[in-house]
N, C-alpha and C positions, 0 to 999 in steps of 0.2 A: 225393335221395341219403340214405340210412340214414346212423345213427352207425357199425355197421358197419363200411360202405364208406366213409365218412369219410380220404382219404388223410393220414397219419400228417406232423405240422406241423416243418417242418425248425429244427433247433436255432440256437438266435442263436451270433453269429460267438463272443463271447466264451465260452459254453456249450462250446463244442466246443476253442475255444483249452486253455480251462482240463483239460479231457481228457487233451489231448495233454499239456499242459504235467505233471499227475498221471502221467504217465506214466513222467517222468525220473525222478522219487522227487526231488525237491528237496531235501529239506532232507538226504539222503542225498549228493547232489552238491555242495550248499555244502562241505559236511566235507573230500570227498572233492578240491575245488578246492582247498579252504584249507591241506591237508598238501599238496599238491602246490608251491603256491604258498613254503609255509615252504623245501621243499628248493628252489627257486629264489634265493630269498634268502639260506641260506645258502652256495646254492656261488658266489656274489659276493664277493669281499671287499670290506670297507668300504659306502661309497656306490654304488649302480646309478649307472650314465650312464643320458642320456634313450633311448638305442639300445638298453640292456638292459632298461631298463621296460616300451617298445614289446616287446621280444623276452619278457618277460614276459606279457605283457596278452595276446599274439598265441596263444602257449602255454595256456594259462588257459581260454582262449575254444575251441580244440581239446580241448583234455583231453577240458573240461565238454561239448561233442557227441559225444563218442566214449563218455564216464562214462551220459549220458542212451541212448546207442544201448544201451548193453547192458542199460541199468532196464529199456529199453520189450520188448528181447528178451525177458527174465527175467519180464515182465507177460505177455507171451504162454505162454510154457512153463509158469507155474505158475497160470494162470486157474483149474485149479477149482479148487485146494489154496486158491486166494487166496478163490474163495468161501464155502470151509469156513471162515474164520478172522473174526473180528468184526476183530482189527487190520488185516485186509486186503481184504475183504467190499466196500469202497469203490470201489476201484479200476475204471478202467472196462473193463479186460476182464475184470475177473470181474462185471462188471452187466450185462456184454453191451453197453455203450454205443459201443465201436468193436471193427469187427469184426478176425480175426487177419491178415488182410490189409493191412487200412490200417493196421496198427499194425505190423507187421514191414515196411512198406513204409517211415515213421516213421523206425523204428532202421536201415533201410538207409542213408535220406537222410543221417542224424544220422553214422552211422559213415563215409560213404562222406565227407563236410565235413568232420567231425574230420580224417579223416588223411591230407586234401588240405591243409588246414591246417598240421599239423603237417609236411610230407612236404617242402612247398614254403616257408612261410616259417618253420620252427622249423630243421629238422634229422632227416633218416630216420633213427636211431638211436632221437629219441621217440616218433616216427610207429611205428616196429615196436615199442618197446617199450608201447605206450599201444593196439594191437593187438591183442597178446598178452595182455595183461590183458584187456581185453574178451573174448579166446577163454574163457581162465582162468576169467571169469565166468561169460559168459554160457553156455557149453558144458560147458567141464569140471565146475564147481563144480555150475550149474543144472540141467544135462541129467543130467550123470553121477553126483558124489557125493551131493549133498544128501539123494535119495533111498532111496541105497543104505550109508551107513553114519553113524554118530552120532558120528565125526569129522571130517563135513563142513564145519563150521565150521575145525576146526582148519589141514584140510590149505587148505581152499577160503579161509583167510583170507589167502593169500601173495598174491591178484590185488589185496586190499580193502589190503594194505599198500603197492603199488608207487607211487602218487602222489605221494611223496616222490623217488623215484628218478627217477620221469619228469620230475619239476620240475628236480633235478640236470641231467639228462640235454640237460632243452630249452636250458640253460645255457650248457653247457662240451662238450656233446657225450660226456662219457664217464660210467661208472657209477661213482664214485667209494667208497671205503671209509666215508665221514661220511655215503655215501645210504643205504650199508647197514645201520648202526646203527639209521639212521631207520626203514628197512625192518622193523627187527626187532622195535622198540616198538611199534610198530601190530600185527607178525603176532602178540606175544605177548599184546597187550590188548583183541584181538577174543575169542579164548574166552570170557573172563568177563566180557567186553559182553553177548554173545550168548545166552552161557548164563543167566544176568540174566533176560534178556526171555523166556526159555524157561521158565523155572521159575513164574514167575507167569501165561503163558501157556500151559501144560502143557495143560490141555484140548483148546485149538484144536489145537497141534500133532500132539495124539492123534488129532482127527477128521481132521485133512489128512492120516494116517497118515506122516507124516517122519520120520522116526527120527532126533528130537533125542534129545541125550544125558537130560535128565530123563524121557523117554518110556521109554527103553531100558534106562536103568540106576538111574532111582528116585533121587528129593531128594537125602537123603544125599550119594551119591554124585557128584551133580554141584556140591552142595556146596563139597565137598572141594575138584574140580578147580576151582572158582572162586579158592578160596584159594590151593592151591598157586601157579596160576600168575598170580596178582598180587604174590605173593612173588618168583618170579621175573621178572614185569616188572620191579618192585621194582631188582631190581638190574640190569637195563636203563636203564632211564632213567638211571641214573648213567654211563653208559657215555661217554653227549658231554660232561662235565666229565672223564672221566676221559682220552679218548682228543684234549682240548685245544680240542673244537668251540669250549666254551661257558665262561663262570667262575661267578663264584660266584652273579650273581640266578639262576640258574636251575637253580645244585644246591640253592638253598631251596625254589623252586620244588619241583622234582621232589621232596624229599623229603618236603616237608608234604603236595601231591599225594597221592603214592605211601601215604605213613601211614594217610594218609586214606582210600584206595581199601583196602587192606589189612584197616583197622577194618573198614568194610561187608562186607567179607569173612569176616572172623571172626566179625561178630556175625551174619551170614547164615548160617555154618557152624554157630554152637551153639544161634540159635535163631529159626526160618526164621519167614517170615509175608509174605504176600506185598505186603503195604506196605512192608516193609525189601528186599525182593526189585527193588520199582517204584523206591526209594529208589536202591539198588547201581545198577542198570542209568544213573538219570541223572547220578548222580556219574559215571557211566564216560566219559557224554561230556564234563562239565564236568572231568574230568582229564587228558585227550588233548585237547582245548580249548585249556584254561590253560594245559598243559605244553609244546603249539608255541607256545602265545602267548608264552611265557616264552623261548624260544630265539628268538622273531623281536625282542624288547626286550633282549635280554644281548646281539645280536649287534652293537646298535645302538651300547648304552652303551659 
């Protein structure tokens, strides 16, 4: 037998785990569990009993397969875009390492366990709302905006904010006003996450042809909108002291936060480089981080 015709050597178990497992974007779904998890915790008052922790834990474990079905969708819809990009080049459907079949077959199983999960031991309220979101994502945002306009991010960041609400929701069963707040810190602190990682990334996204906003409308100006709306996160984040969530550890919190998100801001606006660029973008998650971490410890104390 030739090298040739040599039949090609099947991959070790863990090879192929770890694939699939690349597929959910982890450390995107840690995030996206951990806000979920804070609005769980706050629509509790006081101590959980042992029945709301389990009701916890149960919720969590749904989210995160339903969070992972629509990565591994979104790994399929954007396979070449993801080949073009050195940040995403990795990935294994853009290495061609699992084909679009097994991989949408993947986020069927994942999606279809998530909201059997949530349907039957959480509550259908989070089963549809943790649905919806996945559509949000994986559809509207993936398939439809991202491509076609440079405020994809902005509109398509309402799915990436609901995990707070679904946490609410797998709770007490309704959408409450304190989910909403939560909701709104995340929709407004994704732009200038995003836009962050765009600007120092501006090349890739020029080859993947996306029409991010630094592609479309040039430094400067995406600049600007970084600042702007950290200015108004800014006054978000006060919102849960203000509206009685929370007391005072976590309006220091948010403010030194928020100060701080703001500086990288301004000094990204007057004088850009894209070390202070890679700098903005990590501060973004060590502030949306800190800042739930800060309302799951005030809510304690």
């Amino acid at each position: 037998m030739t090298a040739a015709s040599t039949p090609p050597v099947a991959l070790p178990l863990p090879s192929v785990w770890r694939q699939y497992h690349a597929l959910t974007k982890p450390r995107v779904i840690q995030l996206i569990v951990f806000c979920a998890l804070i609005g769980m915790v706050l629509a509790v008052p006081g101590t959980p009993s042992w029945a709301q922790v389990q009701l916890a834990a149960i919720a969590c474990f749904g989210i995160w397969l339903v969070a992972g079905a629509a990565a591994a969708f979104n790994c399929v819809v954007e396979q070449h875009i993801d080949a073009k990009m050195k940040r995403t080049a990795w990935r294994p459907t853009a290495k061609g390492e699992l084909t679009n079949f097994k991989t949408l077959s993947f986020s069927a199983v994942l999606c279809a366990a998530g909201s059997a999960v949530l349907y039957y031991w959480v509550n259908p309220l989070t089963m549809w709302l943790t649905f919806a979101t996945f559509v949000g994502y994986a559809v509207v945002y993936t398939v439809i905006l991202k491509p076609l306009t440079p405020q994809n991010i902005v509109i398509g960041g309402a799915s990436g904010a609901m995990p707070p609400v679904l946490g609410w929701a797998a709770m007490t069963g309704v959408v409450a006003p304190e989910a909403l707040i939560l909701f709104l810190i995340i929709f407004l602190w994704t732009p200038p996450h995003f836009w962050a990682l765009a600007l120092y990334r501006v090349e890739d996204y020029r080859k993947s042809g996306l029409p991010m906003l630094p592609v479309t409308h040039g430094s400067e100006f995406t600049r600007l909108q970084i600042l702007l709306y950290t200015v108004v996160l800014f006054a978000a984040c006060l919102m849960p002291f203000v509206m009685r969530m929370s007391g005072w550890i976590y309006l220091a919190a948010a403010i030194v936060l928020s100060i701080g998100f703001c500086g990288y801001a301004f000094a990204l606006w007057r004088n850009y480089s894209d070390a202070l660029a890679r700098k903005t973008f990590r501060f973004s998650l060590i502030h949306l981080s800190l800042l739930f971490a800060a309302l799951l410890v005030d809510h304690y104390i």
